[in-house]
KOLROTI-615042 format. One record per residue (C-alpha): residue number from 1; residue in three letters; x, y, z. Coordinates in nm, 2 decimals, decimal comma, always signed. Example, Ala and Ser with C-alpha at 12.3 -4.5 7.8 and 13.67 -1.06 7.14 Angstrom:
+------+------+--------+--------+--------+
| resi | resn |      x |      y |      z |
+------+------+--------+--------+--------+
|    1 |  Ala |  +1,23 |  -0,45 |  +0,78 |
|    2 |  Ser |  +1,37 |  -0,11 |  +0,71 |
+------+------+--------+--------+--------+
This chain:
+------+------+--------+--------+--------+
| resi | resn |      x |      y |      z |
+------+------+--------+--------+--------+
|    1 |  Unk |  +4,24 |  -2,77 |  -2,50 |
|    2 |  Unk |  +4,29 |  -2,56 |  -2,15 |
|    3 |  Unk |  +4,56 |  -2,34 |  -2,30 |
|    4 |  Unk |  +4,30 |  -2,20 |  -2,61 |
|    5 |  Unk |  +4,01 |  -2,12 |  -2,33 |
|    6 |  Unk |  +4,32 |  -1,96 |  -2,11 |
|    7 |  Unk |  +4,40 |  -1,78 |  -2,45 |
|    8 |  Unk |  +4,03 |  -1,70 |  -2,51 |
|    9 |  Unk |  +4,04 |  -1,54 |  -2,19 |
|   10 |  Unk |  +4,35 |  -1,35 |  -2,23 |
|   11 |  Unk |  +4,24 |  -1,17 |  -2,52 |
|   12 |  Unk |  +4,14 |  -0,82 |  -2,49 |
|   13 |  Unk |  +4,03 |  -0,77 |  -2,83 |
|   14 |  Unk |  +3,68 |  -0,86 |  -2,78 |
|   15 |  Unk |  +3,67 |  -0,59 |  -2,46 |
|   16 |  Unk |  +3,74 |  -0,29 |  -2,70 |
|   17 |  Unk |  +3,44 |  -0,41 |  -2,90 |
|   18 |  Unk |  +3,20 |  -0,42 |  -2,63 |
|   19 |  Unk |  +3,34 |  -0,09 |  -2,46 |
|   20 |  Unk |  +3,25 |  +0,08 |  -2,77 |
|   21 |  Unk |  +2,85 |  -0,11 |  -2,76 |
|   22 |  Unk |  +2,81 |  +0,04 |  -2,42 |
|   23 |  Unk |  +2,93 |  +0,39 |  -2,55 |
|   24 |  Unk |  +2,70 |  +0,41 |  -2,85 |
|   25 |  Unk |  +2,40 |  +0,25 |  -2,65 |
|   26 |  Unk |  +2,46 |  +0,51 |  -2,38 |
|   27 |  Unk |  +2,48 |  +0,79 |  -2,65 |
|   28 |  Unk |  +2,17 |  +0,68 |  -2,83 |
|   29 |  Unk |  +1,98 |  +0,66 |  -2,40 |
|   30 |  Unk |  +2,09 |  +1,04 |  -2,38 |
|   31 |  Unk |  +1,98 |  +1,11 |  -2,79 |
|   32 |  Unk |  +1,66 |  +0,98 |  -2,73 |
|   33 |  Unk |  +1,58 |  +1,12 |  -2,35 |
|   34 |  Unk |  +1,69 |  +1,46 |  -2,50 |
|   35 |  Unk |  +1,49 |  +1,45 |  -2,79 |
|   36 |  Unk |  +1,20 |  +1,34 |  -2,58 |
|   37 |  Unk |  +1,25 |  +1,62 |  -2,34 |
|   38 |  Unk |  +1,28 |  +1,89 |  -2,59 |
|   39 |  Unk |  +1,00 |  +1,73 |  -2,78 |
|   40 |  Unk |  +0,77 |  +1,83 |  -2,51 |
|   41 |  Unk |  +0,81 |  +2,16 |  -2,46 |
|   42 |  Unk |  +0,82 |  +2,23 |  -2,87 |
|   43 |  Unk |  +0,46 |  +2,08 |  -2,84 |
|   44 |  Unk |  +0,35 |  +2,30 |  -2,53 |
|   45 |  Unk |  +0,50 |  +2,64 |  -2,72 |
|   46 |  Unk |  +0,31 |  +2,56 |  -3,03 |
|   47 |  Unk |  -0,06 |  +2,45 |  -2,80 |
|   48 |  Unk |  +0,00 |  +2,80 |  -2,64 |
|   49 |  Unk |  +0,04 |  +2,98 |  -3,02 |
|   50 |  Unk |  -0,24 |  +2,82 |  -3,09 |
|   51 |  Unk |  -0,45 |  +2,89 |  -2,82 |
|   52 |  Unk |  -0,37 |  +3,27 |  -2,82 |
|   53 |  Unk |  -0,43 |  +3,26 |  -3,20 |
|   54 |  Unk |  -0,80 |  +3,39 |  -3,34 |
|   55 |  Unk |  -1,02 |  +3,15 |  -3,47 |
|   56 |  Unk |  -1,10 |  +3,18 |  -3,86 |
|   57 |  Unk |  -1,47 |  +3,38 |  -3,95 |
|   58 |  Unk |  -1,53 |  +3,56 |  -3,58 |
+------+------+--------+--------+--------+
């Protein structure tokens, strides 16, 4: 019984598979704070357009 939990421990396959989950989560964190970032200042260029645009009938 000890030498399968030493075995368990040994193995390194299960590491690769996590190392991987941390890399994709911490792609997805920068994804989303990028898109959030850039998602703002789309939204302040098209509030000034429309400010400086006329207004229908004057």
């Amino acid at each position: 019984m000890f030498e399968r939990i030493t075995t368990l421990f040994r193995d390194e396959e299960g590491a690769t598979a996590l190392e991987y989950g941390l890399i994709a989560a911490l792609i997805a964190a920068v994804i989303v704070a990028a898109v959030t970032a850039l998602g703002t200042k789309v939204s302040a260029t098209f509030s000034y357009i429309d400010s400086k645009m006329p207004t229908p009938g004057s």
